[in-house]
Kinemage of the C-alpha trace (Angstrom):
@kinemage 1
@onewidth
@group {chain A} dominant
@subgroup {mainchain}
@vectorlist {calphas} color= white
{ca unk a 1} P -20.394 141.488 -209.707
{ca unk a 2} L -18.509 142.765 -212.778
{ca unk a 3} L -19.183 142.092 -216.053
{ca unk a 4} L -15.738 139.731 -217.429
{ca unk a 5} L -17.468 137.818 -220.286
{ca unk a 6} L -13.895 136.232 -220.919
{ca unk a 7} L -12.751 135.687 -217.832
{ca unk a 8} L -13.488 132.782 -216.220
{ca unk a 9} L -13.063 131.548 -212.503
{ca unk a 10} L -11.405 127.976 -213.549
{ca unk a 11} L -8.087 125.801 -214.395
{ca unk a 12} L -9.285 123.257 -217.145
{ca unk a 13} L -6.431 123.094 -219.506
{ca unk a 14} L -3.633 121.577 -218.914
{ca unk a 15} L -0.490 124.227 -218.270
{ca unk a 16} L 1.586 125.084 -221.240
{ca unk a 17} L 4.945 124.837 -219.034
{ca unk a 18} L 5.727 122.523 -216.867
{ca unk a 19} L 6.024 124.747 -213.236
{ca unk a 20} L 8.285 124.664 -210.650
{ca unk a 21} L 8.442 122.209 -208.266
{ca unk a 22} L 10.055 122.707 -204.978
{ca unk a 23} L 13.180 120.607 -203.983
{ca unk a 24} L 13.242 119.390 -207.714
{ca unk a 25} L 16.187 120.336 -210.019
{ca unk a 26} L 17.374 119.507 -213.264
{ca unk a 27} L 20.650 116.662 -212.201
{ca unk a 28} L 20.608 113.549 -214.093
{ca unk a 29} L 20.408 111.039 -211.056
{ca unk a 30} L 17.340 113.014 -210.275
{ca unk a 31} L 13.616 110.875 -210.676
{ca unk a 32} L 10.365 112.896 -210.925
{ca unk a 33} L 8.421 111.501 -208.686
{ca unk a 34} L 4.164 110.567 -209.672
{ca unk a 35} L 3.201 113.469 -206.623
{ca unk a 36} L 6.061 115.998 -208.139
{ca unk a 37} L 4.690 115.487 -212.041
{ca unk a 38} L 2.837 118.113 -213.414
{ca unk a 39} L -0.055 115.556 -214.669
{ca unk a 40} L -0.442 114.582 -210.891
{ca unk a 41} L -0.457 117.906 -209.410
{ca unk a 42} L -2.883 119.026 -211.955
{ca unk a 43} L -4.686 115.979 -211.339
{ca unk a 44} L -5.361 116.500 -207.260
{ca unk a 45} L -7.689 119.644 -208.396
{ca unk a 46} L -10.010 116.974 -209.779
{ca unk a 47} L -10.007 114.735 -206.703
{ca unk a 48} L -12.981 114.834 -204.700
{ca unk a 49} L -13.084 114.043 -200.809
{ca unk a 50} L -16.165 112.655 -198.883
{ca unk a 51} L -17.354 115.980 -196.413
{ca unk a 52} L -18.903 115.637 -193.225
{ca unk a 53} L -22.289 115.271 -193.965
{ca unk a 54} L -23.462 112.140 -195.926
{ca unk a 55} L -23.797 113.065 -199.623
{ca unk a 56} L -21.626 116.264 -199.131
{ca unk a 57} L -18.336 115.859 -201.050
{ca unk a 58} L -15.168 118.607 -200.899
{ca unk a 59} L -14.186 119.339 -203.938
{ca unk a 60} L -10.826 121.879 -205.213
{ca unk a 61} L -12.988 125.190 -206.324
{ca unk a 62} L -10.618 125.685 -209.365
{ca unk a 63} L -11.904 122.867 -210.326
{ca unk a 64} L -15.680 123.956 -210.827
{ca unk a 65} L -17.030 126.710 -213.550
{ca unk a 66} L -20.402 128.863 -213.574
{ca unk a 67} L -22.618 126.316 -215.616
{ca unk a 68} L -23.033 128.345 -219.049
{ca unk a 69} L -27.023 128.326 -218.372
{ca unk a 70} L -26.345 130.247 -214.981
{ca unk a 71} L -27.220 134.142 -215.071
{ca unk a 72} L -23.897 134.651 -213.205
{ca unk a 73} L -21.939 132.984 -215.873
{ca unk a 74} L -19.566 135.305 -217.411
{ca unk a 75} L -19.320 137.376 -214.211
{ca unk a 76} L -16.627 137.842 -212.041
{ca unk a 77} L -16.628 137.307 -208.200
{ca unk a 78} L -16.251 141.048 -206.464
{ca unk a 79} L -14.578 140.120 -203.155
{ca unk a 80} L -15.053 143.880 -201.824
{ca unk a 81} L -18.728 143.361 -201.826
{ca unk a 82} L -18.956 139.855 -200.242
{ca unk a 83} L -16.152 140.669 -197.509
{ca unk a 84} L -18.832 138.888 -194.823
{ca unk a 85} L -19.757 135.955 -196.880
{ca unk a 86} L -15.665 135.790 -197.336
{ca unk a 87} L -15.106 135.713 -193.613
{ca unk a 88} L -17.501 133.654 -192.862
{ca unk a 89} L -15.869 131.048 -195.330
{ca unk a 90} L -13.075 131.401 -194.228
{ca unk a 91} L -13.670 130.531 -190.525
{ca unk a 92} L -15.932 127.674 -191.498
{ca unk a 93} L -16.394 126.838 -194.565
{ca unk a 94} L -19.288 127.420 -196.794
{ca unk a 95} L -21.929 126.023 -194.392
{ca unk a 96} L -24.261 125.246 -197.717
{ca unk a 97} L -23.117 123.225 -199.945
{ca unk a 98} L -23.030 124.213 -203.862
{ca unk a 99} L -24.309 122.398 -206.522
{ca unk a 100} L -22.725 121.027 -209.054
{ca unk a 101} L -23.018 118.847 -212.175
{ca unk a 102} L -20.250 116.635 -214.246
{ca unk a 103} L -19.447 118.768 -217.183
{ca unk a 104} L -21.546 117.363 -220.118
{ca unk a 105} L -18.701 117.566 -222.576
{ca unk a 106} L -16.923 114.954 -220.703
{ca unk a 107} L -14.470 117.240 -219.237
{ca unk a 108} L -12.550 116.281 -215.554
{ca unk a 109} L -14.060 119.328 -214.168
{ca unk a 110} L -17.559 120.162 -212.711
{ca unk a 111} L -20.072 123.135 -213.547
{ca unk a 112} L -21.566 125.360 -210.745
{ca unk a 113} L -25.797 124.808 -211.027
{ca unk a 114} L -26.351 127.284 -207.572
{ca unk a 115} L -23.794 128.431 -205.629
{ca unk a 116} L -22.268 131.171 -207.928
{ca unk a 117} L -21.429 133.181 -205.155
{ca unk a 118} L -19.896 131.044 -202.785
{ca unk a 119} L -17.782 129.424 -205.490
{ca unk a 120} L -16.202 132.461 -205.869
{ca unk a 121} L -15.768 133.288 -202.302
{ca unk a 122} L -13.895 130.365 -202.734
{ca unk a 123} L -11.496 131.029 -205.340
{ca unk a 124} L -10.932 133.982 -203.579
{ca unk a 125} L -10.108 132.500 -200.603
{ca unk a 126} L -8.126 129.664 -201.929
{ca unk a 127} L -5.408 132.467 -203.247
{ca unk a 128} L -3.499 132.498 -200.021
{ca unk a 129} L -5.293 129.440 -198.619
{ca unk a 130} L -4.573 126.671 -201.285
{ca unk a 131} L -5.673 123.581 -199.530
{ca unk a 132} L -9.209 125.524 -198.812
{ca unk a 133} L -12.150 123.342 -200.537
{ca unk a 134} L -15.874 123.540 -201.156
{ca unk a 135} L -18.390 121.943 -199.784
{ca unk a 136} L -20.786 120.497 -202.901
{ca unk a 137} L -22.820 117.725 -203.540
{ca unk a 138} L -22.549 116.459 -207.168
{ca unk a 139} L -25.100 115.191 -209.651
{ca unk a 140} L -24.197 112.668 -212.025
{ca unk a 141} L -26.418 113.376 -214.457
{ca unk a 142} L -28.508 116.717 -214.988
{ca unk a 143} L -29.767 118.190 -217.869
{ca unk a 144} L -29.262 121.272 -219.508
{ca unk a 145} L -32.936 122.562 -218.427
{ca unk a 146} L -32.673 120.999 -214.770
{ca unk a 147} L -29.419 123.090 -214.303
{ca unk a 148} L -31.183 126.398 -216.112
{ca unk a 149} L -34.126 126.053 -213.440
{ca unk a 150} L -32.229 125.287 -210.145
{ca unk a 151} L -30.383 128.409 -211.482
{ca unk a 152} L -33.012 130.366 -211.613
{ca unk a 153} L -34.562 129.507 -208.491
{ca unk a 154} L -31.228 130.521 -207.280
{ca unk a 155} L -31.092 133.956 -208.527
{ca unk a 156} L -34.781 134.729 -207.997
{ca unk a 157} L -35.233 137.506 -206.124
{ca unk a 158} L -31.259 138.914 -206.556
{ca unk a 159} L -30.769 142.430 -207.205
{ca unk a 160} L -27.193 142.143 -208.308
{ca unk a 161} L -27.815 140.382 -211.316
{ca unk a 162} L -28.315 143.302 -214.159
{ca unk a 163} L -31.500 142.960 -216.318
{ca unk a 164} L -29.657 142.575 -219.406
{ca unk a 165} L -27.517 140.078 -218.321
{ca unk a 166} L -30.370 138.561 -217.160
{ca unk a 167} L -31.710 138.913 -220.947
{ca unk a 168} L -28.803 137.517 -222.604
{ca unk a 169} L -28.745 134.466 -220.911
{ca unk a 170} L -32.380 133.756 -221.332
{ca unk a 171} L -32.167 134.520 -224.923
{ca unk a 172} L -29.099 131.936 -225.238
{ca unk a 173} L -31.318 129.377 -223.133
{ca unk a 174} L -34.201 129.782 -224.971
{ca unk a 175} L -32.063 128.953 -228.234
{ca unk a 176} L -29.690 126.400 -226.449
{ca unk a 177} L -32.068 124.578 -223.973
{ca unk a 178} L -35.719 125.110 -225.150
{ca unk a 179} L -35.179 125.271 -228.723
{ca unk a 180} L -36.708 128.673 -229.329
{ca unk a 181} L -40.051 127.380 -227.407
{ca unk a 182} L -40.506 130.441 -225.455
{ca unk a 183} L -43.540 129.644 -223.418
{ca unk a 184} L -41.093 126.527 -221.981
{ca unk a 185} L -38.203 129.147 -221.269
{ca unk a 186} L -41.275 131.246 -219.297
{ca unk a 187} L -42.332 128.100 -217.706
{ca unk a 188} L -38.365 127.811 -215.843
{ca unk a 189} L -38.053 130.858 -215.095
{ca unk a 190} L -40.570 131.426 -213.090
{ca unk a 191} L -41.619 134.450 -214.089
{ca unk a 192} L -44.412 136.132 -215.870
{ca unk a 193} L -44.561 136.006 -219.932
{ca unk a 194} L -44.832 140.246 -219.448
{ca unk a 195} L -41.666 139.796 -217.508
{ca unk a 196} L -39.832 137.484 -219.665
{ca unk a 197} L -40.533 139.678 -222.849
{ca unk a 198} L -40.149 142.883 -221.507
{ca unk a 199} L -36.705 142.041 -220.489
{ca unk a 200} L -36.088 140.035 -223.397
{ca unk a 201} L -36.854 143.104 -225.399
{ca unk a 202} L -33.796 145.019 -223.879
{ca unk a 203} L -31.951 142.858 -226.488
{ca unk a 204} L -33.953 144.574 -229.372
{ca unk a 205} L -32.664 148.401 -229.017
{ca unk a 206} L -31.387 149.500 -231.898
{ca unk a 207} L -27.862 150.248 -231.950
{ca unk a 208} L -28.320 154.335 -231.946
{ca unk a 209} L -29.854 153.762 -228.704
{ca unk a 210} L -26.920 151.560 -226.846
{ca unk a 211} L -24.624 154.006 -228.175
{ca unk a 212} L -26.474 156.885 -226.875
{ca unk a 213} L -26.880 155.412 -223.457
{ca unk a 214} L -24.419 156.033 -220.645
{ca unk a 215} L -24.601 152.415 -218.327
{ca unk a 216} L -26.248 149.957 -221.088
{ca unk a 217} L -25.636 147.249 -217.836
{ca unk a 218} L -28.517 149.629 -215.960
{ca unk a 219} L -31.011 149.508 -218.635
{ca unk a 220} L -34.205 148.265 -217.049
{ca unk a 221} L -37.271 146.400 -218.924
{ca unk a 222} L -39.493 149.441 -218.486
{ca unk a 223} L -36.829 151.145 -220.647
{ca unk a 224} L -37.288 149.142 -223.757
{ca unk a 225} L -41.090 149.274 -222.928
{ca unk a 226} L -41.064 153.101 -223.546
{ca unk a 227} L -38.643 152.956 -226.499
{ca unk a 228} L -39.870 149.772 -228.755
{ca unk a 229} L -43.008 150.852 -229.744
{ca unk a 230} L -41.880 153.780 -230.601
{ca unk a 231} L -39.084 152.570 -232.946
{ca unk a 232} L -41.394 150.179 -234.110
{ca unk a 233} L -43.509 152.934 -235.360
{ca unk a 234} L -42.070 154.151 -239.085
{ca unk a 235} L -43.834 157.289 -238.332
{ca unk a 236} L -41.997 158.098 -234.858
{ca unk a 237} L -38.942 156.081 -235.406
{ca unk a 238} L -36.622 158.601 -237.592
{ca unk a 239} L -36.885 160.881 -235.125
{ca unk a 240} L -36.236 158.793 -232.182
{ca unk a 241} L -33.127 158.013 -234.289
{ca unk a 242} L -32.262 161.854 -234.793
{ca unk a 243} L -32.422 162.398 -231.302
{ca unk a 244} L -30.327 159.703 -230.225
{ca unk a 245} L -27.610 160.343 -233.170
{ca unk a 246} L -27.790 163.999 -231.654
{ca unk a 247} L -26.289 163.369 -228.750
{ca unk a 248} L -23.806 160.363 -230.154
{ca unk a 249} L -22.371 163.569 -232.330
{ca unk a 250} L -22.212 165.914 -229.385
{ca unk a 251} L -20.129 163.251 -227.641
{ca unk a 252} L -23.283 162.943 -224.628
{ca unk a 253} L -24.378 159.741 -223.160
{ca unk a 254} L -27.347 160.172 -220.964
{ca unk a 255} L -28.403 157.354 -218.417
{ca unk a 256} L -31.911 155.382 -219.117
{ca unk a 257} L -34.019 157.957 -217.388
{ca unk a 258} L -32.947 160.772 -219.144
{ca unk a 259} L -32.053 159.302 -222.303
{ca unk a 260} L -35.712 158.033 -222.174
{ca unk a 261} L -36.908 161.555 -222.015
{ca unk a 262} L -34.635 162.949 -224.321
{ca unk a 263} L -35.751 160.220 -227.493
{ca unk a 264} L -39.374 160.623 -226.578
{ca unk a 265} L -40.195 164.405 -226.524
{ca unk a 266} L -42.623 164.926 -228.870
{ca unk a 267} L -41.520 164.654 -232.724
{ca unk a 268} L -43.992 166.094 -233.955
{ca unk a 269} L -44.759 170.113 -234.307
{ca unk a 270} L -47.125 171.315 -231.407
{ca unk a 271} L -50.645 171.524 -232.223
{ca unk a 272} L -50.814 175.472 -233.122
{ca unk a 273} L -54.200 177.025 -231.381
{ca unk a 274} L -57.249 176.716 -234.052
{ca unk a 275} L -57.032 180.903 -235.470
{ca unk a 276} L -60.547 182.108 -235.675
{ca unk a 277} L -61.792 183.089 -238.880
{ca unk a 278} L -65.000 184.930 -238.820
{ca unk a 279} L -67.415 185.726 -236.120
{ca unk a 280} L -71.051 186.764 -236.029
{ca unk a 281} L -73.455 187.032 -232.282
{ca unk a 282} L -77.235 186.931 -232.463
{ca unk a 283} L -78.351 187.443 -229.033
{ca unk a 284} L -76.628 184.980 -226.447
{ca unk a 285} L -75.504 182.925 -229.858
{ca unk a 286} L -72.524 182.686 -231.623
{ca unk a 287} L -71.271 181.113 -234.611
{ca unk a 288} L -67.707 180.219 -235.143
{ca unk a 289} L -65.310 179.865 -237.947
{ca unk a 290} L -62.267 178.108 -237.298
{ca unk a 291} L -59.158 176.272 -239.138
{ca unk a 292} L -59.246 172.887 -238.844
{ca unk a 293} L -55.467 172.429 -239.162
{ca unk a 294} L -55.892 170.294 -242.463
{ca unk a 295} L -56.381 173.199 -245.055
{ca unk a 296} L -60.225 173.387 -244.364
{ca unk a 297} L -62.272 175.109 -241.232
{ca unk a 298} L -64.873 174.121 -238.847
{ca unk a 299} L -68.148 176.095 -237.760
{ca unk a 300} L -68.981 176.025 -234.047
{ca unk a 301} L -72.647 177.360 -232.945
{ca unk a 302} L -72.313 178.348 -229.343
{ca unk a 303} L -75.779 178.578 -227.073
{ca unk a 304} L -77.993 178.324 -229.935
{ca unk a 305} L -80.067 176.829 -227.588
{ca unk a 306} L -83.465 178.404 -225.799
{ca unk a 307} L -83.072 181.115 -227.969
{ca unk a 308} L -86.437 183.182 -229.211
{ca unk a 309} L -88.115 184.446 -232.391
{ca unk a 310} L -86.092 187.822 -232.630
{ca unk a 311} L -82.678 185.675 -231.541
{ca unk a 312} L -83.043 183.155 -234.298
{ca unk a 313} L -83.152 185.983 -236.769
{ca unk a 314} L -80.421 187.333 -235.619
{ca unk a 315} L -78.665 184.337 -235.638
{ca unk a 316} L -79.978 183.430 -239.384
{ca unk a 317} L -79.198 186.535 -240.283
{ca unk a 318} L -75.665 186.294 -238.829
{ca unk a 319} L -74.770 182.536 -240.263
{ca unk a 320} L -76.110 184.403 -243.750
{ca unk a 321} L -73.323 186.882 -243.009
{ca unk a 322} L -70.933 183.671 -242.657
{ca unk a 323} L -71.898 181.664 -245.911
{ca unk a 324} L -71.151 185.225 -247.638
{ca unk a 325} L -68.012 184.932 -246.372
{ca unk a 326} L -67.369 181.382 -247.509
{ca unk a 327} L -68.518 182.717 -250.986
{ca unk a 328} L -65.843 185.228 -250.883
{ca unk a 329} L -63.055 182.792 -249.183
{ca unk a 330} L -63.504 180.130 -252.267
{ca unk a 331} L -63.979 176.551 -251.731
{ca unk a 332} L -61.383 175.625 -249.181
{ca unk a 333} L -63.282 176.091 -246.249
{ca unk a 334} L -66.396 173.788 -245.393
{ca unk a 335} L -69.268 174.146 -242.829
């Protein structure tokens, strides 16, 4: 599915013009008949018609919206990926019912808990098969929460639901439905609290970083797990935004992956090898004077171990040698 975050699978207003109706014209003598009005043909979407299984109503599927707490809500049926769930539909019917609940804002229509899918099979179908209807069965009342977890044990498992999709609509039900309790929102989804706030945190990248990205619809939770701590980090996060306003001026959008890679190559300079200062060898001993990289040096005695008389006074004599050189050097090297 597409993302269409104003486009909407459903009839709910009332049309602007009144349309066309066959065999009617405009002659005085003529009488608009209650079937011919455009209040009752608006009004048959609404009807509802008992199925063929107890508790299984038919229902007109312009008639029915993606309830606003679905994770497909806001997307847009793609009929050349679901040709076989089409064709099945159309032969007979959609063999599982959908689910649906009375729109809480008191509206004539009815809001799609599970069933996204088939819904808009549906619609789909209905274009050049207008008496085609849909199988539901309909819950008088239902929650906000009740339809948020039937929805989610709905989608569980589907891959064609985008992780930040995913994100925004948990983010707007844990504000709408579980009034910013987020261990309830973890609780109906099902899913682990890593899970749930890794992919929430998709909806914390910085601008610099959506811009910089080529498919922000692809990003993946283990894509804000590499990036977040790092912008989090006022050390490491101007030049995580260098990088990514880099490529934003060179007109290059890189895919997660690679735009991953590309933010978090090391910032800082590379380590330079530790230049030897001064050497001096008694017998199999050695002592070392390096930099230490912060202004000072280091001294390093290497096998100054098993060593006898005539080595250790080599060695002394050697390390004497060294603190000479310190002398000379001034104070900013230390042993």
């Amino acid at each position: 599915m597409t993302k269409a975050p104003n486009d909407q699978p459903m009839l709910m207003n009332l049309p602007e013009t009144i349309p066309h109706v066959p065999g009617f014209d405009d002659a005085e003598d003529t009488a608009l008949t209650p079937a011919a009005t455009p209040l009752a043909t608006l009004a048959t979407m609404f009807e509802i018609f008992t199925g063929d299984v107890p508790g299984v109503c038919l229902v007109d599927p312009r008639a029915v919206a993606v309830d606003p707490v679905n994770a497909r809500h806001g997307l847009v049926f793609d009929p050349d990926t679901r040709g076989e769930l089409i064709a099945s539909m159309r032969v007979v019917g959609n063999s599982v019912p959908v689910r649906l609940r009375r729109d809480p804002e008191g509206g004539p229509g009815f809001l799609c808990v599970s069933g996204a899918q088939r819904l808009g099979a549906a619609l789909h179908i209905q274009k050049d098969d207008p008496g085609f209807r849909l199988r539901a069965v309909i819950a008088d009342t239902m929650s906000d929460a009740e339809a948020f977890e039937i929805g989610e044990a709905d989608n569980a498992g589907r891959t064609d639901i985008a992780p930040m999709q995913q994100a925004r609509k948990w983010q707007e039900a844990l504000v709408r439905v579980y009034a910013g309790d987020r261990q309830a929102l973890i609780r109906a989804t099902g899913r682990s609290a890593s899970v749930v706030s890794r992919t929430l945190a998709l909806l914390m990248l910085p601008d610099y970083v959506i811009t910089a990205c080529a498919d922000v619809e692809a990003l993946n939770p283990y894509f804000a797990e590499q990036i977040m701590p790092r912008v989090g980090d006022p050390a490491e996060e101007p030049h995580v935004r260098r990088r990514a306003e880099a490529l934003i001026n060179a007109g290059r959008r890189l895919p997660g992956a690679k735009l991953a890679s590309a933010l978090l190559a090391d910032a800082k300079p590379k380590a330079q090898p530790a230049r030897s200062l001064w050497e001096g060898r008694g017998g199999d001993a050695q002592v070392v004077a390096k930099e230490d990289g912060r202004g000072g040096a280091t001294v390093q005695l290497v096998g100054a171990t098993g060593l006898d008389r005539s080595e250790r006074r080599m060695l002394a004599k050697a390390f004497a040698a060294f603190l000479d050189e310190i002398a000379k050097a001034g104070p900013t090297h230390r042993a």
